[in-house]
VOGU-3710 file (C-alpha; in Angstrom, 3 decimals, decimal comma):
1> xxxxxxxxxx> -9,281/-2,182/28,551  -7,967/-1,446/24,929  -9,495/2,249/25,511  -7,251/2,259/28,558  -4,182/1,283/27,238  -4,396/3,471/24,358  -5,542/6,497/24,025  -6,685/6,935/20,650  -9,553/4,503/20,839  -11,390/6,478/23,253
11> xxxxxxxxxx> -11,940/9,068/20,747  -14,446/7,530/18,402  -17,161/8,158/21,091  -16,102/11,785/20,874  -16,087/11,682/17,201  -19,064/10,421/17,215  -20,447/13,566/19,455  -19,154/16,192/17,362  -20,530/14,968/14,407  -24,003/15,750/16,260
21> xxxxxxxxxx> -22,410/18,793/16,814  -24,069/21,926/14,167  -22,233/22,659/11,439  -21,321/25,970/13,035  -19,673/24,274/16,168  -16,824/22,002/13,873  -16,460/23,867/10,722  -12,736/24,750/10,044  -11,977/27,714/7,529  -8,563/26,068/6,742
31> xxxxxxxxxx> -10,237/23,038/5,963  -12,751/23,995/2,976  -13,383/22,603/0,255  -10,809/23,981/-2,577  -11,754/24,409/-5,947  -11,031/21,109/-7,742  -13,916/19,375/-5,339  -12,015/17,019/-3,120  -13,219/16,165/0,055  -11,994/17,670/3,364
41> xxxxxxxxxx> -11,361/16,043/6,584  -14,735/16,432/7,617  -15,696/14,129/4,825  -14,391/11,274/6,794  -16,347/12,364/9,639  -19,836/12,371/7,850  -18,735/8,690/7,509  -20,670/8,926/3,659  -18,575/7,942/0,612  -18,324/4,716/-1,468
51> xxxxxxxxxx> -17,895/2,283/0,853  -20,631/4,112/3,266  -24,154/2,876/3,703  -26,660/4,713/6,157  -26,264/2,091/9,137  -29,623/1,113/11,063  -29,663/3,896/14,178  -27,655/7,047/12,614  -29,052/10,628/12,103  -30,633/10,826/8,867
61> xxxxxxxxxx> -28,920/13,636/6,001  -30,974/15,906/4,427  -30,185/16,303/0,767  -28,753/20,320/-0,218  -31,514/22,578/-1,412  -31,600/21,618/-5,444  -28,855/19,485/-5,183  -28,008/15,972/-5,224  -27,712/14,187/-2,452  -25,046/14,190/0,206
71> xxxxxxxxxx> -23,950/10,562/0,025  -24,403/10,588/-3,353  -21,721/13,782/-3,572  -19,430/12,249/-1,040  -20,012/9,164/-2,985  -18,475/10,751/-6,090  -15,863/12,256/-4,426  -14,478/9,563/-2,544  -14,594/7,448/-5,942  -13,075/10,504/-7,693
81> xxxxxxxxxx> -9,461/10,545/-4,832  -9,299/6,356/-5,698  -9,451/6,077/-9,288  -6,881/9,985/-8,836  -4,404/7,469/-6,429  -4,869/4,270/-8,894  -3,778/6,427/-12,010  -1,465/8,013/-10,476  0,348/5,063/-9,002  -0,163/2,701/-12,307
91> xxxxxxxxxx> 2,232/5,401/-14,075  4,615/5,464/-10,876  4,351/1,465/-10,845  5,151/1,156/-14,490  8,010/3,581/-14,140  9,606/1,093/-11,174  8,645/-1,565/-13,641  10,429/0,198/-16,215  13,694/0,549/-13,997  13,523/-3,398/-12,911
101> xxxxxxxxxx> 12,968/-4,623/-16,713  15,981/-2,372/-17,777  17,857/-3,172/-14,790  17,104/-7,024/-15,140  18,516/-6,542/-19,512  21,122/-4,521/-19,193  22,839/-5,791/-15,766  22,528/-9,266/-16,180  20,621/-11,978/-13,713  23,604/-11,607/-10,892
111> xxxxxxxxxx> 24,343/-7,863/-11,026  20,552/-7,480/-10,740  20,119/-10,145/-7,932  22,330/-7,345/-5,610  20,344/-4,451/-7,174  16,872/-6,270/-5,729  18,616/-7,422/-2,516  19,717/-4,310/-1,729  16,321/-2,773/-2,585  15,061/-5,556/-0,260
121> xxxxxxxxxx> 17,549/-4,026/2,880  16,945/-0,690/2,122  12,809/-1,145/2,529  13,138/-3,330/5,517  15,261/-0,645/6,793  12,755/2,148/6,268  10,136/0,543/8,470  12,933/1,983/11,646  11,678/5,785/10,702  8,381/5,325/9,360
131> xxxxxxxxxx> 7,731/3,131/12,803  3,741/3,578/12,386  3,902/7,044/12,767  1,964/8,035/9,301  -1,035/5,629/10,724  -1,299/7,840/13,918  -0,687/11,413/12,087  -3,863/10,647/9,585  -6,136/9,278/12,722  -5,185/12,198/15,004
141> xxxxxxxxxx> -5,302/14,429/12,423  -8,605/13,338/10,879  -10,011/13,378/14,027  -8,769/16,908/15,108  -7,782/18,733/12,086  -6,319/21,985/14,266  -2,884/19,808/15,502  -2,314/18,758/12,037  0,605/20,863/11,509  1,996/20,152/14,945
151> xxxxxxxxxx> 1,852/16,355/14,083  3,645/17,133/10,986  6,416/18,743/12,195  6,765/16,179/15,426  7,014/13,467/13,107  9,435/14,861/10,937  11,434/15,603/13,717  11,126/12,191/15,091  11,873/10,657/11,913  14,717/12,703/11,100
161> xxxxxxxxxx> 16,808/11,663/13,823  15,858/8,290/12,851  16,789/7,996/9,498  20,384/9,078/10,786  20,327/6,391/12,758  19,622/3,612/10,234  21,693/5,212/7,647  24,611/4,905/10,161  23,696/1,484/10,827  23,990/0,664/7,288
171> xxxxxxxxxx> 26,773/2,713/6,549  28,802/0,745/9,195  27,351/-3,103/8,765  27,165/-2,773/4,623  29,522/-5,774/4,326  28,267/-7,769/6,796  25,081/-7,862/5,558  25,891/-9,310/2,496  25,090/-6,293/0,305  27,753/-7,507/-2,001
181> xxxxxxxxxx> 31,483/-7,392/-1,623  33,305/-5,187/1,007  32,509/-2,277/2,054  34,932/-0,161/0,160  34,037/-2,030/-3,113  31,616/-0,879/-5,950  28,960/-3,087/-5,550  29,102/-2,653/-1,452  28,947/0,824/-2,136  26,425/0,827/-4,737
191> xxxxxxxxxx> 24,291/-1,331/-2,193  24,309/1,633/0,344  23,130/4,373/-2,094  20,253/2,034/-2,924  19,243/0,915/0,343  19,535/4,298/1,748  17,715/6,082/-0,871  14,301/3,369/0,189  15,375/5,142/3,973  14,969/8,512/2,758
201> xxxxxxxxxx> 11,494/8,549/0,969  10,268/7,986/4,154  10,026/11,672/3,992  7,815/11,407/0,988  5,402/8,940/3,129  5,266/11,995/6,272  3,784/14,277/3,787  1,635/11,699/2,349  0,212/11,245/5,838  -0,557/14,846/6,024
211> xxxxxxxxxx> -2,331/15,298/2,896  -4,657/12,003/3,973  -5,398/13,068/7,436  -7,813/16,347/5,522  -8,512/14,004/1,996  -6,407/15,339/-0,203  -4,222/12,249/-0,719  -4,467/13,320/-4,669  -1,309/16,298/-4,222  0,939/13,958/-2,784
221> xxxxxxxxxx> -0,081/11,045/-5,357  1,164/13,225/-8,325  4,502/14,097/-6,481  5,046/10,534/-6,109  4,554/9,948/-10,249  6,567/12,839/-10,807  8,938/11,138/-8,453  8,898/7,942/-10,006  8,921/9,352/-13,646  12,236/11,236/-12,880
231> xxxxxxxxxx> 13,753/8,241/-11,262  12,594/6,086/-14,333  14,534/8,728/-16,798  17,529/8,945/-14,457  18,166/5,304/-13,955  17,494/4,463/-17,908  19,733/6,716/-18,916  22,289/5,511/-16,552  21,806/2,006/-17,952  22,191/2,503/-21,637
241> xxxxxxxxxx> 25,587/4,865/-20,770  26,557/1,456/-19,039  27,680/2,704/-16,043  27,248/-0,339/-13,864  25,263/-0,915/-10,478  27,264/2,163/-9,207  26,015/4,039/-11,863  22,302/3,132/-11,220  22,556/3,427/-7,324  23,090/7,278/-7,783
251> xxxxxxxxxx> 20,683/7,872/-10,453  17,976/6,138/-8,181  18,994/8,134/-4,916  18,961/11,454/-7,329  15,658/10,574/-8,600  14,223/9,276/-4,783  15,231/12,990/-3,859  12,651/14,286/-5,673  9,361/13,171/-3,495  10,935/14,275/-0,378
261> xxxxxxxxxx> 11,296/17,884/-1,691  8,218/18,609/-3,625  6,237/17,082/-1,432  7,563/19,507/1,587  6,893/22,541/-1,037  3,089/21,332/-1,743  2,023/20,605/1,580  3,126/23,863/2,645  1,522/25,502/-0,541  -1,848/23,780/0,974
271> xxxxxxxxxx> -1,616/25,037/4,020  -0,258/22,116/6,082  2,939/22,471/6,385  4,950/21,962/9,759  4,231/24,187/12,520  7,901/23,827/14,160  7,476/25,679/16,807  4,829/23,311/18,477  7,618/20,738/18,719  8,251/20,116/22,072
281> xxxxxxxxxx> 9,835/17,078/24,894  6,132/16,870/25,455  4,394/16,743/21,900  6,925/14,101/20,577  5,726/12,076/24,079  2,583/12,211/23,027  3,458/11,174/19,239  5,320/8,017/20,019  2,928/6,984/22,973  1,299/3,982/21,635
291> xxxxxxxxxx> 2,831/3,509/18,551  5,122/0,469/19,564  2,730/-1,520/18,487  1,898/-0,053/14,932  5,970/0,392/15,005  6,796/-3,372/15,512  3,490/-4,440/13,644  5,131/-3,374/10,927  8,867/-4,470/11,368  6,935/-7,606/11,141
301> xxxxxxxxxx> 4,905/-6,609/7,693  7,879/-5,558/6,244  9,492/-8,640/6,925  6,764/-10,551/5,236  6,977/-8,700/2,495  10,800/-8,640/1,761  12,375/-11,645/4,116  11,747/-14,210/1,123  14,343/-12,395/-1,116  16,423/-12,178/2,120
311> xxxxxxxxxx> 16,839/-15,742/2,440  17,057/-16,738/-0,961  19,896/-15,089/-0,983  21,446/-16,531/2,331  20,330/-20,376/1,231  20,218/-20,177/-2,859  22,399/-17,386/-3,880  22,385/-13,926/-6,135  20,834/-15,524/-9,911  18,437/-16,968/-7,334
321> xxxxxxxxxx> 17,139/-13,786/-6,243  17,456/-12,190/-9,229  14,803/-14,586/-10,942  12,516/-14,681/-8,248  12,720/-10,785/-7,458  11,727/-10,960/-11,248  8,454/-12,821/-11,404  7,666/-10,510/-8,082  7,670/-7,285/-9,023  4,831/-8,281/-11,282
331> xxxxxxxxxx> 2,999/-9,074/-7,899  4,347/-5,741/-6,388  3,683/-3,943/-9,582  -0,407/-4,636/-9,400  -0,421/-3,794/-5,342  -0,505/0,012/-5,713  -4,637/-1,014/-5,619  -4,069/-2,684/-2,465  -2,616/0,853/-1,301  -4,716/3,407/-3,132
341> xxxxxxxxxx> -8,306/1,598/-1,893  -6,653/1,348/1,921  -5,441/5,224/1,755  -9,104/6,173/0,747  -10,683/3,932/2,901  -8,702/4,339/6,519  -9,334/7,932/6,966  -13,290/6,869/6,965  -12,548/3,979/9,014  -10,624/6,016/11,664
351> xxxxxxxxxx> -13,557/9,217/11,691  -16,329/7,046/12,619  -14,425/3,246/13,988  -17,888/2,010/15,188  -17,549/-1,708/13,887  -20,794/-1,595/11,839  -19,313/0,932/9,880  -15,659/-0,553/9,831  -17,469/-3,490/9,018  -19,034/-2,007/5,863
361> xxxxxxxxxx> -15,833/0,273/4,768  -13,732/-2,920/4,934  -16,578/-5,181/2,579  -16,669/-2,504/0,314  -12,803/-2,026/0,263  -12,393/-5,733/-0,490  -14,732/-5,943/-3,395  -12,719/-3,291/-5,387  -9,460/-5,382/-4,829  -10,945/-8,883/-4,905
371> xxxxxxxxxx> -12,545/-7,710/-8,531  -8,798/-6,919/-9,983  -7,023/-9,315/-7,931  -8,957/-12,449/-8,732  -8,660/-12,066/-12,574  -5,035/-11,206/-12,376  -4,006/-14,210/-10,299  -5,722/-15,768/-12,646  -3,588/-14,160/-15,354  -0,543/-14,864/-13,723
381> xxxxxxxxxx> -1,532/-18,458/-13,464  -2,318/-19,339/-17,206  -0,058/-16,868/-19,044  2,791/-16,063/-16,615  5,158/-17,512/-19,218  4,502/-14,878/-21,335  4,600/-11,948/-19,325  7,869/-13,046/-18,121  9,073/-13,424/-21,816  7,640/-10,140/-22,735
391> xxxxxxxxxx> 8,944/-8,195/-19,654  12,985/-9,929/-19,126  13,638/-12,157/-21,707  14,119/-16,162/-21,703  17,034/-16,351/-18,988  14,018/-15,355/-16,410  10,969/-16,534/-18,312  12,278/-20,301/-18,609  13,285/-20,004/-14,287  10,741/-18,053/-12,997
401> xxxxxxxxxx> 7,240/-19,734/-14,226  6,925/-22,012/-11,751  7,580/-19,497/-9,375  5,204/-16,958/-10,552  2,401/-19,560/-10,740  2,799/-20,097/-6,582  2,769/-17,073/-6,564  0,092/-16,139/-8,225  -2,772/-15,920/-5,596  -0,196/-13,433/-2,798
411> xxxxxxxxxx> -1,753/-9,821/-4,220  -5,306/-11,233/-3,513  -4,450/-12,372/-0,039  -2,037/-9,512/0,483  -4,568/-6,966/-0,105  -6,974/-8,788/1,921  -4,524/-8,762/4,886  -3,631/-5,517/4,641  -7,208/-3,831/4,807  -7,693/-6,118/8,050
421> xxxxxxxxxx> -5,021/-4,408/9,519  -5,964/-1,093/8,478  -9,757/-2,079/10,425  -7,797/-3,535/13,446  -6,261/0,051/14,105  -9,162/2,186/13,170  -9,998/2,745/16,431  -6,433/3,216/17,885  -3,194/0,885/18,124  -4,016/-2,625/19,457
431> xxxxxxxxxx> -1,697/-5,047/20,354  -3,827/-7,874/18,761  -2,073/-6,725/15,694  1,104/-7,208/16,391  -0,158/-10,822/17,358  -1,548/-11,588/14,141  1,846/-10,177/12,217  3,730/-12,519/14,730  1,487/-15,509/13,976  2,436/-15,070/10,191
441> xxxxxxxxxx> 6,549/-14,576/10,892  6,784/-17,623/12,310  4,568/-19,444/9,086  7,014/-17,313/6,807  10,119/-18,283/8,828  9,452/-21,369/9,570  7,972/-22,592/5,994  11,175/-20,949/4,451  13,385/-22,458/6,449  12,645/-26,057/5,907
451> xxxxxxxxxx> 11,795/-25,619/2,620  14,187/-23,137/0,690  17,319/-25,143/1,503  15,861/-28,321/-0,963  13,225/-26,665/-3,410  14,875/-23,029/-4,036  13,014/-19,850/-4,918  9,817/-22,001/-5,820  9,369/-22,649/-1,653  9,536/-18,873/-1,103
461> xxxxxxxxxx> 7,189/-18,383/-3,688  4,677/-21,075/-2,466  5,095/-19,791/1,508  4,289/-16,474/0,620  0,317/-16,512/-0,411  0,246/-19,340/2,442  1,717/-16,791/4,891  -1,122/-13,327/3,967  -3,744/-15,849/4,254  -2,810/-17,128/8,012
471> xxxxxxxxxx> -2,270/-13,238/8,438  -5,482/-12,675/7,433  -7,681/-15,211/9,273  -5,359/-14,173/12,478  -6,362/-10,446/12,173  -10,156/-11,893/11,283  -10,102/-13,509/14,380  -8,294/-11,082/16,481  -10,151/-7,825/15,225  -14,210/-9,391/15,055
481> xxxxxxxxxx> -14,909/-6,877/17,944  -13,486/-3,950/16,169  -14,943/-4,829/12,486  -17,119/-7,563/13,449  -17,588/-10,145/11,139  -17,181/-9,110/7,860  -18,882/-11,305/4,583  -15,764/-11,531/2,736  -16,236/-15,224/0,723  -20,272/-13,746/-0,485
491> xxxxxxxxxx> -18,017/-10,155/-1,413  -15,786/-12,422/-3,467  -18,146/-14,593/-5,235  -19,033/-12,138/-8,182  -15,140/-11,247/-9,230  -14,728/-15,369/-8,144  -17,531/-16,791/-11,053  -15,973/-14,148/-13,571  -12,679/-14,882/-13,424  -13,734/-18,628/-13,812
501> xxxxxxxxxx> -15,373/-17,469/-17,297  -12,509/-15,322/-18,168  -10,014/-18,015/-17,844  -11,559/-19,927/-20,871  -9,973/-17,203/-23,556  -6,599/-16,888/-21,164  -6,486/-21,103/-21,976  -7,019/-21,029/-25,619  -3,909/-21,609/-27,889  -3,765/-17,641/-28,865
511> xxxxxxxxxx> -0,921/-14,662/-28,738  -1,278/-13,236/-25,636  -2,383/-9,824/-26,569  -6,005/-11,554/-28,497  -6,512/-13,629/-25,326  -6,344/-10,707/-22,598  -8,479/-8,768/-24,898  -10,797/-11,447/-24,946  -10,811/-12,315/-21,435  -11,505/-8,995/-20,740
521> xxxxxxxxxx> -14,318/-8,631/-22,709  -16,053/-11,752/-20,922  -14,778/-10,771/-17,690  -16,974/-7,682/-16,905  -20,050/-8,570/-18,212  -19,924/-12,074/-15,889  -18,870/-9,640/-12,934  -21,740/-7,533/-13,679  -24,519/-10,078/-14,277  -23,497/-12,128/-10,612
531> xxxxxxxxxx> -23,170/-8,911/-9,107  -26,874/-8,149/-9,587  -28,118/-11,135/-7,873  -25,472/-11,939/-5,236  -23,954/-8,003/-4,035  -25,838/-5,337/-6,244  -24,238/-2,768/-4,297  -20,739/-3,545/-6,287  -22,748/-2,417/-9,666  -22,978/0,710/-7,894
541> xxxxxxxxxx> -19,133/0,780/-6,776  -18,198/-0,165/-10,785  -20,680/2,410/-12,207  -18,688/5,399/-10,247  -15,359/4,003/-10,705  -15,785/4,077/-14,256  -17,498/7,615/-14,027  -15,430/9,124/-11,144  -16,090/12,589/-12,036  -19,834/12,315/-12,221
551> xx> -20,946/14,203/-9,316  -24,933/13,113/-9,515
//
């Protein structure tokens, strides 16, 4: 039935033949391996990298003539693009964390409540153009490398016009959606600039989509710390020449611009750049046909992710938001793992979506995050004071520890939501997706309602965690015939018993820098030793993180 109703899921089985197929029959010039080693597209067909193991029942590899083997290669490589993405977007994250900490000094706790709220609008906003369409550009383009180009340029058409249309939208409703003032003052105005420069990296994410669809997610990952660097210098300077919110609302658009551009000039240098003239009535048809669900599947995300700052600042008020925006962009900060794993991951889900090997991409996925997630929630638990006080100062640090301590456990169950989505779709848009986002909007709403209005930000912060976790067993639930039934508790219980044993240093009356140091030096060895008896297979996983460029 799902095959029928969407088109896209019919194509594993014919994935799945022309993989059979000899090399001869699917090799694609364009397509070849460049010189720095990265995979190409038909990596994610071979269905071998890091979070591959041969499954009982398919064709057996024959290792190259005096070379290593082939899983072991793709193994290497696929390790190689993660730990490429997670470097890359640590230095972009700590350049947005750079902005918020100087933002949250220099503005003050109100000022900086609009800046976040209007960051808030601008990122709900953005889900209008982005609508799912990047999910459907890297599965039809994984799966049929030749319309790559076509796809490109359809979906920059499509999410051109848009992006005009949400940027009109905001334009005319900037006042009445509380971005601060009317919309002819400073603030109002500075609230547009912001929001609408979160609408227009959307552009960034197209070419991002691109790049994934043939593996070489790495380009686009550097244009994006470039992007974030700039924007980092641009807004800082803006700051300390005290020019306001106004002031920092250009700087941020100028710096935003950035992505859009060199991103357009390096996918074209790789030979991927839109082919305009396959844009047709009928292509862009054939683009949008099924993505209502990914579209409003993520409407929903999206609201997850940013409604709690939304209604703080209905119910509670602007210092409100500012605080609690505070303590979670620490949360936010730490999710660009969450997004590197799922970008390396999803491309080998969608080449091969036989739930066996869905199954096995998605346990593997989760042990990278739960291994960094579970010792920083438990960071965030025992020494969230501190960070605060490091990062903004005592106005937020004294507010917002209470409120970082709820929510303290949402990038765990965040992550773990989010890679169940990316298995739901593997296969092709489903509507039981959109069910499970539903099932968690009305926890989030409801939960928020009842409780912001008497506790404050500290209800937001306990409802969100709460919320990814009903996500999560919904899309669990929802998606067992598509990834069937994944051992994510025995996956966990390595990273689980060493962040138990790290939390002894994190508790001990020292500074904090002595007790992270000291956690961390008990933490991997405990990961390492339960590891080996309960998931050996995640020794393997940390031995080529830590050596990505090790290609035996």
């Amino acid at each position: 039935m799902e095959a029928r109703r969407f088109p896209m899921a019919s194509r594993s089985r014919s994935r799945r033949r022309s993989r059979r197929a000899p090399p001869e029959q699917t090799a694609n010039p364009s397509l070849e391996p460049r010189a720095d080693g990265e995979a190409h597209a038909q990596a994610a067909a071979d269905g071998d990298s890091l979070f591959d193991d041969p499954v009982q029942g398919a064709p057996a590899q024959e290792p190259a003539p005096g070379g290593p083997a082939p899983t072991s290669d793709w193994t290497a490589r696929t390790t190689r693009t993660i730990v490429v993405l997670a470097v890359t977007e640590i230095a972009g994250k700590l350049s947005m964390l750079v902005i918020i900490v100087g933002a949250a000094r220099l503005l003050g706790v109100a000022d900086f409540g609009v800046f976040a709220y209007a960051l808030a609008v601008g990122l709900l906003a953005a889900v209008i153009p982005l609508w799912g369409y990047d999910i459907v550009v890297v599965q039809r383009g994984s799966a049929e490398p030749g319309r790559l180009r076509g796809l490109l340029a359809d979906l920059l058409v499509t999410r051109t016009a848009l992006v005009f249309v949400v940027l009109a939208v905001l334009a005319a409703s900037a006042g009445s959606l509380g971005l601060s003032g009317p919309p002819d003052s400073r603030a109002g105005l500075a609230a547009f600039i912001i929001a609408a420069a979160a609408v227009l990296d959307t552009y960034t994410e197209a070419y991002r989509s691109a790049a994934a669809a043939i593996q070489r997610q790495s380009i686009i990952a550097v244009v994006h710390l470039v992007q974030r660097l700039l924007t980092a210098a641009a807004a800082l300077t803006a700051l300390l020449l005290h020019t306001g919110l106004l002031g920092l609302a250009v700087a941020y658009l100028a710096g935003t611009l950035v992505g859009p551009l060199a991103g357009a000039l390096l996918v074209r240098h790789q030979g991927i750049g839109p082919r305009w003239r396959e844009v047709s009535v009928a292509s862009l048809v054939r683009l949008n046909r099924g993505t209502w669900v990914l579209g409003v599947a993520s409407i929903l995300a999206m609201a997850l992710f940013r409604l709690d700052i939304l209604l703080i600042a209905w119910l509670v008020g602007d210092r409100a938001v500012g605080v609690y925006a505070a303590a979670y962009r620490l949360l936010e900060t730490a999710l660009f793992v969450c997004f590197a794993v799922a970008r390396t991951v999803f491309p080998l889900m969608a080449a091969d979506a036989e739930p066996r090997r869905v199954q096995r991409h998605l346990e593997r996925g989760w042990s990278v995050l739960a291994a960094i997630f579970l010792p920083y929630m438990t960071l965030l638990c025992f020494r969230g004071h501190d960070l605060l006080l490091l990062f903004y100062g005592e106005p937020f640090a004294g507010a917002g520890t209470d409120i970082l301590r709820w929510l303290a456990a949402a990038p765990l169950l965040f992550s773990l939501s989010y890679v169940i989505s990316m298995a739901m779709v593997a296969a092709g848009p489903t509507p039981r997706l959109l069910i499970a986002s539903a099932v968690a909007l009305v926890v989030n709403v409801s939960l928020n309602l009842l409780l912001i209005p008497r506790y404050g930000a500290i209800a937001a912060a306990f409802t969100t965690p709460v919320t990814y976790l009903a996500e999560a067993v919904a899309g669990l639930w929802l998606g067992r015939r598509r990834m069937g039934r994944p051992r994510l508790v025995w996956t966990l219980l390595p990273a689980l018993v060493a962040s138990g044993v790290a939390a002894g240093p994190l508790l001990a009356p020292l500074p904090l820098a002595p007790a992270l140091l000291a956690a961390a030096a008990v933490y991997l060895p405990s990961l390492l030793l339960v590891a080996r008896f309960v998931d050996p297979e995640q020794i393997q996983v940390l031995r080529h993180t830590l050596t990505p460029w090790r290609t035996g």
